[in-house]
C-alpha positions as CSV (number, residue, x, y, z in Angstrom):
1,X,0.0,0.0,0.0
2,X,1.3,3.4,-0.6
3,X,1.5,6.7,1.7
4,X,-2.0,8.0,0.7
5,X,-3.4,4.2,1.3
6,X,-2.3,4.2,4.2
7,X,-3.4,7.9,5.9
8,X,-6.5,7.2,4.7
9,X,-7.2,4.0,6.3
10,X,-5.4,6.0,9.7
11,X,-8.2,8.3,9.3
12,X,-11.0,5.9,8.6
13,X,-9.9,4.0,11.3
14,X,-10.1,6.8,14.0
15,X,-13.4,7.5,12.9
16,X,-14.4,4.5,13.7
17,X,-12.6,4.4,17.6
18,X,-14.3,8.4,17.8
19,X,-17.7,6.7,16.8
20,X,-17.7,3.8,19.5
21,X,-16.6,5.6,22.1
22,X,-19.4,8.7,21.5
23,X,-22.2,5.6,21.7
24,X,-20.3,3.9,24.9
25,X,-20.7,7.7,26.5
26,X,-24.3,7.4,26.0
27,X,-26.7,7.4,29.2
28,X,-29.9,5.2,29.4
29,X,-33.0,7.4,29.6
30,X,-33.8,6.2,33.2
31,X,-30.2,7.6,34.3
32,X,-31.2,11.2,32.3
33,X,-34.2,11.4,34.7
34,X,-32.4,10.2,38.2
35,X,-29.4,13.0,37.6
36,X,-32.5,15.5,37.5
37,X,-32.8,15.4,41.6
38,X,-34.0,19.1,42.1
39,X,-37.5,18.0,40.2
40,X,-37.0,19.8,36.8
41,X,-39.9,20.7,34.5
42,X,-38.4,17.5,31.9
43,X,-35.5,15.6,31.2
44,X,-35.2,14.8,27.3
45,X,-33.4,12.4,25.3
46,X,-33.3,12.1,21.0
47,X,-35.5,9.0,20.1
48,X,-34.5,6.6,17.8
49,X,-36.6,8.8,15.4
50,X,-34.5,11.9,15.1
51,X,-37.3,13.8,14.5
52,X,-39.3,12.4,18.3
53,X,-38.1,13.7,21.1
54,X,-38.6,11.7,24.5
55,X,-39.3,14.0,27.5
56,X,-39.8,12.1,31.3
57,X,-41.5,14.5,33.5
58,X,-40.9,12.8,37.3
59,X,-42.9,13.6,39.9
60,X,-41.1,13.6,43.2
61,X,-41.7,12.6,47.0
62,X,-42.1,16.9,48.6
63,X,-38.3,17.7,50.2
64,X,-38.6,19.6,53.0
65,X,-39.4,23.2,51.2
66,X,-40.9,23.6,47.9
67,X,-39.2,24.9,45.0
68,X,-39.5,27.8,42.9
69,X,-40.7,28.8,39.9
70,X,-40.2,32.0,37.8
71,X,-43.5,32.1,36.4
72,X,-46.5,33.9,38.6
73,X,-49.1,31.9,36.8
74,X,-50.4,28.8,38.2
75,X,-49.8,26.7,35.2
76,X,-47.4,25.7,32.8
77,X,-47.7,24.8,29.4
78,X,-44.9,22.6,27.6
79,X,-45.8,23.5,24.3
80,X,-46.9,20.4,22.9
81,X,-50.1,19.1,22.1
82,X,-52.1,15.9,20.9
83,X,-53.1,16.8,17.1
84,X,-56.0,14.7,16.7
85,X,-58.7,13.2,19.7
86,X,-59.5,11.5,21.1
87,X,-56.9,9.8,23.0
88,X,-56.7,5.9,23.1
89,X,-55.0,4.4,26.5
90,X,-53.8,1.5,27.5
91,X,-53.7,0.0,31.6
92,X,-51.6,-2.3,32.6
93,X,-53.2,-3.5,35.9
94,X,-50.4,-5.6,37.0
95,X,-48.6,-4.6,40.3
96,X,-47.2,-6.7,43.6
97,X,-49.5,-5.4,46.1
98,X,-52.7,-7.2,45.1
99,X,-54.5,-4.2,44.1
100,X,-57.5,-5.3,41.7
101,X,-58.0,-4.6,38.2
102,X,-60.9,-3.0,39.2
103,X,-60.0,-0.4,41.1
104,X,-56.9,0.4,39.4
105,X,-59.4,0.9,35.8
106,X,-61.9,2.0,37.5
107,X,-59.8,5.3,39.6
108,X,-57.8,5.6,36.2
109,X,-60.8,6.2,33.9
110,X,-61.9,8.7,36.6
111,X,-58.4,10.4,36.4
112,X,-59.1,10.7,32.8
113,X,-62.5,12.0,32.6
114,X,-61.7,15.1,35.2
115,X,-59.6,16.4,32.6
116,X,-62.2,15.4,29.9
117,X,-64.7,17.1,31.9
118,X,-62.8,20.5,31.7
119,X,-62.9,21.0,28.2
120,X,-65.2,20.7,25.6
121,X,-63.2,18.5,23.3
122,X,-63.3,14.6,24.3
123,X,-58.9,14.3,25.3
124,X,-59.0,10.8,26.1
125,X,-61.2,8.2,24.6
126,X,-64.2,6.3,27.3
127,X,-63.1,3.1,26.2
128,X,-59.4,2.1,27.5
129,X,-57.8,-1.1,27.2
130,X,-56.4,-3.8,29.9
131,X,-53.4,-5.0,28.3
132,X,-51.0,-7.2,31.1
133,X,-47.9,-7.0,28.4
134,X,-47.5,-3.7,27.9
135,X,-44.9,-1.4,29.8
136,X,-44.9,2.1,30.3
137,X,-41.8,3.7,29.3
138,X,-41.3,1.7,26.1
139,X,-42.1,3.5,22.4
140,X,-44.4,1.2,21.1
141,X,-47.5,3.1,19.7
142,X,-49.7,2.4,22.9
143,X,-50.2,4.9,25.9
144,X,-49.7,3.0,28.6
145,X,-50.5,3.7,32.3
146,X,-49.0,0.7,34.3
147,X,-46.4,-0.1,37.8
148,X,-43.6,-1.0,37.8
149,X,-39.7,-0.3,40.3
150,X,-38.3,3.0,38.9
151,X,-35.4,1.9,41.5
152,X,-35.7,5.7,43.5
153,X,-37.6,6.0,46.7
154,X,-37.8,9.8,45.8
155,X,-39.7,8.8,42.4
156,X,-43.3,8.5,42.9
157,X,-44.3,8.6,39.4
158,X,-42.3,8.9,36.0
159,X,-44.7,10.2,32.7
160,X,-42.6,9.9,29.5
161,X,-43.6,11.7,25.9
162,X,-42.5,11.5,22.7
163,X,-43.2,14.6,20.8
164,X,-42.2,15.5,17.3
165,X,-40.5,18.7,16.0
166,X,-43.5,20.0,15.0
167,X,-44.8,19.8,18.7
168,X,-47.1,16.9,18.2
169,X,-47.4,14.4,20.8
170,X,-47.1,10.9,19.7
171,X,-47.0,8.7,22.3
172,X,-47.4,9.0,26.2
173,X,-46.7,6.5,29.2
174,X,-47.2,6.9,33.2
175,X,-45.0,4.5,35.0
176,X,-46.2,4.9,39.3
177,X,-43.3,3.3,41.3
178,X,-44.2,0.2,43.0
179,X,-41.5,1.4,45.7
180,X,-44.6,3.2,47.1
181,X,-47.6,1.2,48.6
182,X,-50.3,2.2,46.3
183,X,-54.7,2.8,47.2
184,X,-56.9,4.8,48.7
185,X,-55.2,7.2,51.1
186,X,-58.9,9.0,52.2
187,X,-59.6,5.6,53.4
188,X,-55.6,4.9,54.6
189,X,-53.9,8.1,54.7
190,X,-50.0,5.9,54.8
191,X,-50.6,5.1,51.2
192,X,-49.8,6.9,48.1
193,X,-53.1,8.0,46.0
194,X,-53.5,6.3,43.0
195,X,-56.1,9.0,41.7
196,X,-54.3,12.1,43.3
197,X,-51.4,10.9,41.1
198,X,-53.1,9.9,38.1
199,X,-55.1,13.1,37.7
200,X,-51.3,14.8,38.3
201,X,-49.6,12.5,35.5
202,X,-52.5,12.5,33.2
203,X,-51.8,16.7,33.4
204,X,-48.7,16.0,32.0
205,X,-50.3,13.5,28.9
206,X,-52.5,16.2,27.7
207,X,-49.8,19.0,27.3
208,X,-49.2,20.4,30.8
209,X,-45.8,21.0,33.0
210,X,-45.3,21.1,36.4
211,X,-45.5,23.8,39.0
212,X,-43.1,24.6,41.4
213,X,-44.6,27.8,42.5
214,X,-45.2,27.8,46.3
215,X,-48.1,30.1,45.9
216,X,-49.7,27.1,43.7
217,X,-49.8,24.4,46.2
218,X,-53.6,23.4,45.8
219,X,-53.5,23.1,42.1
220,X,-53.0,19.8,40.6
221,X,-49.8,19.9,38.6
222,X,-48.0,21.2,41.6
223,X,-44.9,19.2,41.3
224,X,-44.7,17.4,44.8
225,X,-46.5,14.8,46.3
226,X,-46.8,12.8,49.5
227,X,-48.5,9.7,51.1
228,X,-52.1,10.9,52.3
229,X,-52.4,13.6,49.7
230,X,-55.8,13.6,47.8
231,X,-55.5,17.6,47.1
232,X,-54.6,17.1,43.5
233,X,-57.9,14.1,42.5
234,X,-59.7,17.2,41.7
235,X,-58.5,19.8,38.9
236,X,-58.4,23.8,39.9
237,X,-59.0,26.7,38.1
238,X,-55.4,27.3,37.4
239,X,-55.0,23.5,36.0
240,X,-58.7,24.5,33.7
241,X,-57.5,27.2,32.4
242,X,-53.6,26.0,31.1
243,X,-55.7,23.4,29.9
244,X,-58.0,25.4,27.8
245,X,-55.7,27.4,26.5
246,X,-53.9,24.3,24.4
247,X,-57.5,22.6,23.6
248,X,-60.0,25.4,23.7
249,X,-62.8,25.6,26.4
């Protein structure tokens, strides 16, 4: 081989050592969200699909003091939308706390239909689907609402979206962390409320952020939780009204 033969495959072959090492740096989505510990509006990631982009809005357990918030509104809009309704949905009723199908549907739906209820236009469709093989958090053309370990104790709940450069939402998942004992917590108040957080998440499907405004504390998509707290199962006029600004009244 000659001179130019051989500083070309030189080249070529540091390419390739640039290229594997760039992909090795890479970090899972699931490590994006954890490094986010002071409860950010989003963490984002490029899809496979350059043209999706996967945002993971995670809803944390309430530190001592909440955060802040520059905006004085009691709403936040994340400037992304579904494009057509109504909104098919998937529930995945398996979890390892022997909480039935039925009342995990059954509070779900309900979390749906407040949101439903504020608006005019139908967001999510009445009929949902039980599916016991479908996980949230994975791109595969069904929004899913299911449990599983997100592996953080601070993590109560993780909604992921995959929205395309044009701002369309494509796809939308709510994973609640089985590290939490899940029910009723107006009937058990040491439990963590599956419709307080639902109706929270369910926020986030439809095109709204989270609020970290310690004015905004009663309003639904305030961004902290806790065991006991039912505040957020019914929707306020702030929530209403970031709502009907992306869908209409």
């Amino acid at each position: 081989m000659n001179a130019k033969t051989n500083t070309m495959l030189a080249i070529m072959a540091s390419i390739l050592i640039l290229s594997v090492t760039a992909n090795a740096m890479l970090i899972p989505l699931n490590e994006i969200a954890k490094e986010n510990s002071q409860a950010p509006g989003n963490s984002n990631a490029i899809d496979e699909d350059w043209n999706i982009q996967r945002h993971d809005f995670i809803h944390y357990a309430r530190p001592s003091g909440p955060g802040k918030n520059p905006k004085t509104a009691c709403y936040v809009l994340i400037g992304a939308k579904w494009p057509t309704l109504s909104v098919n949905y998937v529930i995945n009723p398996a979890n390892p706390q022997s909480l039935s199908e039925s009342f995990i549907t059954s509070t779900l739906s309900s979390s749906a239909e407040k949101w439903d209820n504020a608006t005019s236009k139908e967001l999510f469709n009445n009929s949902y689907q039980v599916d016991y093989n479908t996980q949230p958090g994975v791109r595969d053309s069904k929004n899913t609402l299911g449990f599983g370990n997100y592996g953080d104790n601070n993590v109560i709940a993780v909604t992921s979206l995959w929205v395309s450069n044009t701002g369309a939402i494509v796809e939308a998942d709510v994973l609640f962390n089985t590290l939490y004992t899940w029910g009723d917590a107006s009937i058990d108040p040491s439990l963590m409320d599956l419709d307080n957080i639902g109706t929270h998440e369910l926020g986030h499907t439809v095109g709204m952020g989270d609020v970290y405004n310690s004015a905004c504390l009663s309003v639904t998509m305030f961004g902290y939780s806790g065991t006991g707290d039912i505040e957020k199962r019914t929707l306020e006029s702030a929530d209403i009204t970031g709502l009907r600004k992306i869908y209409g009244n």
